[in-house]
N, C-alpha and C positions, 0 to 999 in steps of 0.2 A: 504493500500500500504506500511505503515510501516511495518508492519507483516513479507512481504514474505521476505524483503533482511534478516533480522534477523532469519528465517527460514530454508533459504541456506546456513547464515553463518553458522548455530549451526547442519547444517548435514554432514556426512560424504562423502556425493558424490555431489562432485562439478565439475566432470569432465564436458567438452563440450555436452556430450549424455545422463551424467543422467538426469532421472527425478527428477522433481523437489519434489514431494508429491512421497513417495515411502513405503515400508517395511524397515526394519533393514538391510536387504540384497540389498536394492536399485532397486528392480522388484517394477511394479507398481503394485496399487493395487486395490483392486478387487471393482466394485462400491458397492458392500455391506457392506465392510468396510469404506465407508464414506456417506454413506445414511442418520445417524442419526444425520451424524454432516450439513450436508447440507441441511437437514429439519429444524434444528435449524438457520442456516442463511437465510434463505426463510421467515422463521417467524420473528426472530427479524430485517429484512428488510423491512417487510411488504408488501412482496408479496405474499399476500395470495389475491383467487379472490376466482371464481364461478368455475373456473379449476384448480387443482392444476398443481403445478409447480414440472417438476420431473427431474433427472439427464438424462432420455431418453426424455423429453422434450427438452430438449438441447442441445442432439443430434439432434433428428428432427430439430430443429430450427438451427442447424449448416448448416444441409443440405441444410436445402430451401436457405439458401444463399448461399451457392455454386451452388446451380443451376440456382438461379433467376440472377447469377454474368455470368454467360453462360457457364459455366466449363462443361468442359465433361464426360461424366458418370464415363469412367474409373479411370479418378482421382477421381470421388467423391469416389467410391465404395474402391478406395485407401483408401483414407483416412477414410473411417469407419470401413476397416478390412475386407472390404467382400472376401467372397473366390473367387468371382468371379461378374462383371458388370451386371450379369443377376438378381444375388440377389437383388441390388438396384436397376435396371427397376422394379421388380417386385412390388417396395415399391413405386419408387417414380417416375413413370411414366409419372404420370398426370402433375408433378410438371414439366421435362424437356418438355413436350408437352406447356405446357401454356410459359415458357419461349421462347419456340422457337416463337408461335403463341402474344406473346405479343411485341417482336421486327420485326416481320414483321407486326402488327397493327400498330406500330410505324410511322414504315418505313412508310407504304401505307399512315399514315393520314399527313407524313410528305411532303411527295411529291403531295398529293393533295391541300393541303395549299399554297405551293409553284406553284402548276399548277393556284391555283386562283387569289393566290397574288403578282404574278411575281417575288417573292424574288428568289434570289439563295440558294440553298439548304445548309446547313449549317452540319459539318462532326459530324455523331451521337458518344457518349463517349464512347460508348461501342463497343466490337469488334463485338456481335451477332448483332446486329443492323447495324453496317458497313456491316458486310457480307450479308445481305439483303438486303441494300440501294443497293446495289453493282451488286445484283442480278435484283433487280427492273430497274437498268437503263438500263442495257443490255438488259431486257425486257424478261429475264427470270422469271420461275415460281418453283414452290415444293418446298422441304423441304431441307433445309439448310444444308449443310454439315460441321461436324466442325472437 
């Protein structure tokens, strides 16, 4: 963490919109011009396992949390570039399917808990899970709209 303010100081673009890691010209840069330095921190970190660890590892793993957080496709598919929402349904499908089908498991084991236990229902932290409790009390059913 000491690194980076010393980093920004000693570069030439410090405006509000550059990036922070860039070329001479301040365009960012390409992940294959930083492949060999981010394999060497993965190693002298000691995260090496049974899989390795990649810069598109990290992207995937950006995504699943935008997804599992309930975000909607079109912002995900924003934020990785895509030319279009259909190219990330085609990758990560399964992943906004199980997010939707895991807050309304929620939902459903939360209101059955409550059907047995007589407690009052207590408001869930997340919005996919509100928008489902929401749907269950009305005594509606399908798939969630976000």
């Amino acid at each position: 963490m000491t690194l980076l303010p010393e980093h920004w100081l000693a570069s030439p673009h410090k405006a509000p919109g550059d990036l922070v890691f860039c070329n001479a010209l301040g365009r960012g840069l390409d992940y294959r011009e930083v492949g060999d330095s981010f394999r060497a921190a993965v190693k002298a970190a000691g995260l090496t396992g049974p899989r390795r660890l990649t810069l598109h590892s990290l992207r995937h793993t950006f995504t699943s949390l935008l997804i599992a957080k309930g975000l909607d496709v079109v912002f995900v598919s924003r934020q990785l570039g895509h030319a279009s929402p259909a190219i990330t349904l085609s990758v990560y499908a399964h992943l906004f399917a199980q997010a939707q089908h895991a807050a309304a498991a929620r939902a459903a084991l939360e209101e059955s808990y409550q059907t047995m236990t007589g407690t009052q229902p207590r408001e869930p932290s997340d919005p996919a899970s509100r928008s489902v409790v929401a749907l269950l009390a009305a005594g509606e059913s399908g798939p969630v709209a976000r």
